[in-house]
C-alpha positions as CSV (number, residue, x, y, z in Angstrom):
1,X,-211.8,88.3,90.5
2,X,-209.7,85.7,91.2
3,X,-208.7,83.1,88.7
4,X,-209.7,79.6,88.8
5,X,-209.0,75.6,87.2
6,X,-213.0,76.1,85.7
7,X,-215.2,79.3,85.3
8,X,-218.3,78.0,84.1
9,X,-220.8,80.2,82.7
10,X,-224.1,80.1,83.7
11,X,-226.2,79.3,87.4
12,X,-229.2,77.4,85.9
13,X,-229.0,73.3,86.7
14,X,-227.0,72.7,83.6
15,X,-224.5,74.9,84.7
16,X,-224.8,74.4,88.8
17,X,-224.9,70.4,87.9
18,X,-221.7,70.3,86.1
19,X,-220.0,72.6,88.6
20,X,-220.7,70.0,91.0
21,X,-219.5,67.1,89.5
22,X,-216.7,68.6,88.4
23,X,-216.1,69.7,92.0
24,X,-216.4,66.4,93.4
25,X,-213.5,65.0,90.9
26,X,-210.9,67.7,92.2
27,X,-211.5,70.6,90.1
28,X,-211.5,74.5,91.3
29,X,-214.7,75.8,90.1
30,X,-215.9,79.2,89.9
31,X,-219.7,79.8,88.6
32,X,-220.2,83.5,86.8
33,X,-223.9,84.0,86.9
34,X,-225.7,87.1,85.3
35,X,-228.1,87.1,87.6
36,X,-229.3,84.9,90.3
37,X,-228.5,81.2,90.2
38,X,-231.4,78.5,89.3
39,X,-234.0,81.5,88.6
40,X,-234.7,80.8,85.2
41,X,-235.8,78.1,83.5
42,X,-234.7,75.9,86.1
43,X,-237.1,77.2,87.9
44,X,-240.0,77.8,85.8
45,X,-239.7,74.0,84.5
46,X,-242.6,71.6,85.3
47,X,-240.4,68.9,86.8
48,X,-241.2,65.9,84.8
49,X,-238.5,63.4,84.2
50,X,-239.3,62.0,80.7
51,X,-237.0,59.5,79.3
52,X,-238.8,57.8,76.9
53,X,-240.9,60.7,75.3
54,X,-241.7,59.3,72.1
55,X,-240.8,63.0,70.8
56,X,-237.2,61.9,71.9
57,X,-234.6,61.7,68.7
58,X,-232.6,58.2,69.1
59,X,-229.5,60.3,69.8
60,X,-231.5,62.0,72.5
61,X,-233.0,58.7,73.9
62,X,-229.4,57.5,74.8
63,X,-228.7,60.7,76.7
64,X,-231.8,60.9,78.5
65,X,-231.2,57.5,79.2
66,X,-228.4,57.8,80.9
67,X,-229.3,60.8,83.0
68,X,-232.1,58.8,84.1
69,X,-229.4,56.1,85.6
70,X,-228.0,58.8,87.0
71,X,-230.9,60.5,89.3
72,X,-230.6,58.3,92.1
73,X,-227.1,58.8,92.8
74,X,-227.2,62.5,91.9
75,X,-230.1,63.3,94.0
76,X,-229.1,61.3,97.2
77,X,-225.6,63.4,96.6
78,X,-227.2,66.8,96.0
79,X,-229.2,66.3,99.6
80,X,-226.7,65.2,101.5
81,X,-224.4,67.9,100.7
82,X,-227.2,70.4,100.8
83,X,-229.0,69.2,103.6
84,X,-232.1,69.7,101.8
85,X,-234.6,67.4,100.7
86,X,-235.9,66.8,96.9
87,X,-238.3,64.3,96.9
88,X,-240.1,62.9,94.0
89,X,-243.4,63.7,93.8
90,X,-245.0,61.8,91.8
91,X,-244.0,57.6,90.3
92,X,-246.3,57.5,87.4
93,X,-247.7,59.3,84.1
94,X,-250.9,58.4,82.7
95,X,-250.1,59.9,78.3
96,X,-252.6,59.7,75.5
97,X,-249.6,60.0,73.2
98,X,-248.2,56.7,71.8
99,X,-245.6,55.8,74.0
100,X,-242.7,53.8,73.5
101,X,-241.8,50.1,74.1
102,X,-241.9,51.0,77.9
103,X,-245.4,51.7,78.6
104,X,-248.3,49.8,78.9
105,X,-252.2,50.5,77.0
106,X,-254.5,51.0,79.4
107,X,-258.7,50.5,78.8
108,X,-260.8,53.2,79.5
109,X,-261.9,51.7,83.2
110,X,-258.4,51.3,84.1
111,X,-257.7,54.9,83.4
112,X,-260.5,56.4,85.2
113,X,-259.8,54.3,88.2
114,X,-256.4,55.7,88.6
115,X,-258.2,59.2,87.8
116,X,-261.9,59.7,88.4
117,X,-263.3,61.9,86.3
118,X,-261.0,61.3,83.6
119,X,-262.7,61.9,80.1
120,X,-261.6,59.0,78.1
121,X,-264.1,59.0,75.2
122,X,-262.6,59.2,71.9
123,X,-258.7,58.7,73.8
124,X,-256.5,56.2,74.3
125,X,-254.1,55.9,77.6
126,X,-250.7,54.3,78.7
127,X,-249.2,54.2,81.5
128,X,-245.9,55.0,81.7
129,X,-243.3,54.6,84.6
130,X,-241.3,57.7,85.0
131,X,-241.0,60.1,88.2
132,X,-241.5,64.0,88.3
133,X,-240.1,66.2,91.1
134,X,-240.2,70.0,92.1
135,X,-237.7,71.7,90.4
136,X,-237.8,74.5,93.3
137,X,-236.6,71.9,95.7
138,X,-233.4,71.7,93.2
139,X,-233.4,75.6,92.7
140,X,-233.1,75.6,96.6
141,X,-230.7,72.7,97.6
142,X,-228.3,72.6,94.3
143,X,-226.4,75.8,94.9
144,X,-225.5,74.4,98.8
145,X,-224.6,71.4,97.5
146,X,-222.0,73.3,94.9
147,X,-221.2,75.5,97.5
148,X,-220.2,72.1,99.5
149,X,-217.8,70.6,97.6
150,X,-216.4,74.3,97.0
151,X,-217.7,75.9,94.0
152,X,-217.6,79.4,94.5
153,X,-220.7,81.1,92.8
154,X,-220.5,84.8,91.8
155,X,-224.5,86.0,90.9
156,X,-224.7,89.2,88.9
157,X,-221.4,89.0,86.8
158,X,-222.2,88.0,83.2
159,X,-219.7,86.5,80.7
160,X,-218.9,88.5,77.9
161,X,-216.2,87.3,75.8
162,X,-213.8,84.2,75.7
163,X,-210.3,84.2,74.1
164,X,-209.1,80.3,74.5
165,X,-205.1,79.9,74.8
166,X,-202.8,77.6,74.3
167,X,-202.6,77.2,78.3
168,X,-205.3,79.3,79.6
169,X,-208.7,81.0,79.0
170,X,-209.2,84.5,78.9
171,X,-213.0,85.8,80.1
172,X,-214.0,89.1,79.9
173,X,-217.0,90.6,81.8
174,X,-218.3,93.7,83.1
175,X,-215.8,93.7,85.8
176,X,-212.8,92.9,84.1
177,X,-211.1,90.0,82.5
178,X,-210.0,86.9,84.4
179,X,-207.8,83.9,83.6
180,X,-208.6,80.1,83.9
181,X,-207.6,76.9,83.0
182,X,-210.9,75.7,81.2
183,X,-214.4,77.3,80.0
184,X,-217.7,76.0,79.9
185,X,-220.5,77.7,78.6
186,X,-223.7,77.2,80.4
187,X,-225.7,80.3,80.3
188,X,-229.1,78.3,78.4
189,X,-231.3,80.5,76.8
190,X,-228.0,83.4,76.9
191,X,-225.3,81.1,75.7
192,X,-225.1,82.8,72.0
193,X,-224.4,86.0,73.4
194,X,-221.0,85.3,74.6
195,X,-218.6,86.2,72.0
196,X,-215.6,84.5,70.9
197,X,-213.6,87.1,69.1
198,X,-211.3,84.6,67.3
199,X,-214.1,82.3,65.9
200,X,-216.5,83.2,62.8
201,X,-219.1,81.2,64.5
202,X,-219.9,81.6,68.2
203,X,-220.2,77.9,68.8
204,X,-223.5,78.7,70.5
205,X,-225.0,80.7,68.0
206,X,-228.1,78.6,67.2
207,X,-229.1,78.5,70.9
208,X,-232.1,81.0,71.5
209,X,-235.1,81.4,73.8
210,X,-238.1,79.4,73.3
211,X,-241.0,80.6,76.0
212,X,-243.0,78.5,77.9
213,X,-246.2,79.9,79.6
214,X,-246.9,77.9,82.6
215,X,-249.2,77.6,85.7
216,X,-250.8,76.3,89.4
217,X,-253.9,75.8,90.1
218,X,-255.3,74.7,93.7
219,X,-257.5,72.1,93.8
220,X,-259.9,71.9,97.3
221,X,-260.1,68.2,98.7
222,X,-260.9,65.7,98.6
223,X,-259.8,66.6,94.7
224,X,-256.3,65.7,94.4
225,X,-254.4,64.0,91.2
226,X,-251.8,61.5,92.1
227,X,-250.0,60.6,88.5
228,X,-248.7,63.3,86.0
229,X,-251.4,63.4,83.2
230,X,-250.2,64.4,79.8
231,X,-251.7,64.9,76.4
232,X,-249.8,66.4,72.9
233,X,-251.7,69.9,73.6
234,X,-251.4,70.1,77.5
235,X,-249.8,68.6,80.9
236,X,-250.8,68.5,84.4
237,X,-247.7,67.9,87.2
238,X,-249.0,67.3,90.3
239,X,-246.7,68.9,93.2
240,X,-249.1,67.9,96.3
241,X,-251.7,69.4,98.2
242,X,-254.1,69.8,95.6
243,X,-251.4,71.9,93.6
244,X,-251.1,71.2,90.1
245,X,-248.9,72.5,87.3
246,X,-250.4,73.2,84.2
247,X,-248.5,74.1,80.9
248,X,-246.9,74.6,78.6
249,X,-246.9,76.5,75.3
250,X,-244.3,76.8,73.0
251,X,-243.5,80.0,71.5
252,X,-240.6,81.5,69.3
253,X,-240.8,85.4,70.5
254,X,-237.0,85.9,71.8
255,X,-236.9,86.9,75.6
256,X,-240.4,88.4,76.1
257,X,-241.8,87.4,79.2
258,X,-245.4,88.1,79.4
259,X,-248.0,85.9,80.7
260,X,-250.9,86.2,78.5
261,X,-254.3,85.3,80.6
262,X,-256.3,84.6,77.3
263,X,-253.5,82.0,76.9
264,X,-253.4,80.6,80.4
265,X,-257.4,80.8,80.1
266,X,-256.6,78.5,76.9
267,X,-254.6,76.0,78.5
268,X,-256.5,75.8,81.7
269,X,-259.7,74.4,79.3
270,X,-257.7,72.3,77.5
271,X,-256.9,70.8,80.8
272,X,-260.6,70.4,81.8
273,X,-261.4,68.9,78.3
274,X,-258.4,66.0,80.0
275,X,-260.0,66.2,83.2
276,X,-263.0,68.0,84.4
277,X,-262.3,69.3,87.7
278,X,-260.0,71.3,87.0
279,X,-262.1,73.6,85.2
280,X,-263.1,75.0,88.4
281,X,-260.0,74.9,90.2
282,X,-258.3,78.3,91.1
283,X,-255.4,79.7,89.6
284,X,-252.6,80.7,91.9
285,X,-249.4,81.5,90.1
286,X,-248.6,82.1,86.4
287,X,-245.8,82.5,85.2
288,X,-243.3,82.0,82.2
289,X,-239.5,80.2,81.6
290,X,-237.2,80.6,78.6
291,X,-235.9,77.4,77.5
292,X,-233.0,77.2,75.9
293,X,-233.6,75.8,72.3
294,X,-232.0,74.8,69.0
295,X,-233.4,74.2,65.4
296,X,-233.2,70.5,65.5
297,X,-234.1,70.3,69.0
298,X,-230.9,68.9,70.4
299,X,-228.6,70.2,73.0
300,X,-225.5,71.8,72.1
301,X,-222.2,69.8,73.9
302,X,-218.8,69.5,73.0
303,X,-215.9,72.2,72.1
304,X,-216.3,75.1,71.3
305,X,-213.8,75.1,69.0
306,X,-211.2,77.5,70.6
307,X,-208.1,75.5,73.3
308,X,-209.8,75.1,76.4
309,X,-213.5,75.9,75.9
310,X,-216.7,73.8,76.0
311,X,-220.3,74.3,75.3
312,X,-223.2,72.5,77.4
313,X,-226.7,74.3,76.4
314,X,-229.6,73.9,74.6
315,X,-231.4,71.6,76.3
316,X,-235.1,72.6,75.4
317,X,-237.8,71.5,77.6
318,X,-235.1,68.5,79.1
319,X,-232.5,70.5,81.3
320,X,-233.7,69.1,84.5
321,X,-233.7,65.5,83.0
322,X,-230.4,65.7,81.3
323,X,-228.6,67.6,83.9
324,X,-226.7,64.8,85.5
325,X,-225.3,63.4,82.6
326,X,-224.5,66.4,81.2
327,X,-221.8,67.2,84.1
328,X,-221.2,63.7,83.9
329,X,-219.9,64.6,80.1
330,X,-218.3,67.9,80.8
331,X,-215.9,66.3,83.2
332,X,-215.2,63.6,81.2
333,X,-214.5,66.0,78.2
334,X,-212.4,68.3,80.5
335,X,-210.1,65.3,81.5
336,X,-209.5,63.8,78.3
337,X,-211.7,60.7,78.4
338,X,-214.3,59.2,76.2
339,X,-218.0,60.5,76.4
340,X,-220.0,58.0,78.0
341,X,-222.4,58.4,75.1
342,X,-222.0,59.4,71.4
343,X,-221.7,63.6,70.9
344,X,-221.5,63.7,66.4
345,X,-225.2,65.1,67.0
346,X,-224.6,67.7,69.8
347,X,-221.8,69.2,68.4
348,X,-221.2,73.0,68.5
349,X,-221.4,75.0,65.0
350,X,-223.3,72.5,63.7
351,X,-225.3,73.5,60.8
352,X,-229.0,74.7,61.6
353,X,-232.0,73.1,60.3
């Protein structure tokens, strides 16, 4: 392989994302992907662009803020490059959670007037103004858009090792070992398993899979939902056409990948208990994602504590969210200038709780 400025680990949107904006600022950028770029959790995610989730840590909020400044101007570049569309699908989200400041209580009428049918006894609703998108309309236009501004992506070489230099990076895979000027790790759910022989602590090493069991079901018309619809125990994405996506559990079982169908029976009446119809509503694709996770719940970004190496992973259930101002922050680590937010509570090696 030849060398390049950036090899940056990992095809996902995390990875693909930074690539890009790193791209756009003059960098050489080669992407090393095990596999096949944006097939993981990228593309298993549900697409819902959450900001103000009152789950949200403050030190979260400020970074989820800020990717959501971001969107417009990342997804107007994204299709122009690409020449692909990724349209929001949806404007709204009607929660039964307690939102934040930003939402608004809504009565029981109000709520089934935006979604007939709605069972609202015994619940309480806001509405809350965030967007959701397709994350397969990202999985197909991001890589053209890299590919673009020149970012050369190699699929099915996986990182191995890193040895950081004093003036270059040394990374090892099956094919050999190549040079670079700068690393950055961002292989999600895989990120602990590159090694870094000259630290006692990979700086990834609390990154792990977290699955998420997830699924469509078709409704017929004139059925249709036109606002994401969310509880604590379940949420339903609408992606059009009577297609809805229904998820998402949360399990701690390493990289197993099974759909269950007691659980997807499970969720799929939990969902109905939300909203009737879809108790009847055919199932049409199940299917599971491995999210990149951490102890404390926060993303991992910084150095990785070796010359010339950074860490951007473990970004949970918000990696589609938090994409844009993550490669906002790469780059802006990579050329020596401030963070536009605060990174004490990202940082890599951190201890785990």
């Amino acid at each position: 392989m030849e060398t390049a400025e950036v090899i940056v680990a990992g095809g996902g949107i995390i990875g693909l994302s930074t690539a890009l904006e790193l791209a756009r600022h003059g960098f050489r950028v080669r992407v090393l992907e095990k596999g096949r770029a944006m097939s993981e959790a990228s593309w298993a995610a549900a697409g819902m662009l959450s900001p103000h989730d009152p789950t949200h840590s403050p030190e979260l909020a400020k970074l989820a803020d800020l990717s959501i400044r971001l969107y417009p101007k990342y997804l107007s570049t994204v299709e122009g490059l690409s020449g692909r569309s990724v349209r929001l699908r949806t404007q709204a989200a009607i929660s039964t959670d307690e939102e934040d400041g930003t939402s608004v209580a809504m009565n029981a009428q109000e709520a089934q007037r935006r979604i007939p049918g709605l069972a609202t006894e015994g619940r309480s609703f806001h509405w809350v103004e965030e967007v959701s998108l397709d994350p397969r309309d990202l999985c197909a236009a991001l890589p053209l858009a890299a590919a673009a501004v020149g970012v050369i992506l190699q699929e099915g070489t996986e990182v191995l090792a890193v040895r950081g230099q004093v003036d270059s990076v040394e990374i090892t895979t099956p094919r050999g070992t190549v040079s670079a000027g700068a690393f950055v790790n961002c292989s999600g759910a895989w990120a602990a398993g590159i090694q870094h022989p000259d630290l006692q602590r990979p700086p990834a090493a609390g990154v792990e899979p977290w699955k998420g069991q997830i699924f469509t079901v078709h409704l017929e018309p004139p059925l249709d939902l036109a606002y994401v619809l969310r509880s604590p125990e379940v949420y339903l994405v609408p992606r059009g056409g009577g297609q809805i996506v229904i998820g998402a559990t949360v399990e701690r079982v390493g990289f197993d990948r099974w759909v269950d169908p007691m659980t997807i029976r499970r969720l799929q009446a939990q969902a109905a208990e939300l909203w009737p119809p879809i108790a009847s509503a055919r199932v049409v694709e199940s299917w599971t994602g491995l999210r990149p996770g951490t102890s404390d719940g926060l993303p991992v970004i910084g150095s990785a504590g070796c010359p010339r190496c950074w860490v951007a992973t473990g970004h949970f259930r918000n990696g589609i969210l938090l994409a844009p101002a993550t490669g906002l922050i790469v780059r802006q680590l990579l050329q020596g200038s401030p963070p536009a937010v605060g990174l004490e509570a990202f940082a890599p090696g951190r201890p785990s709780k």
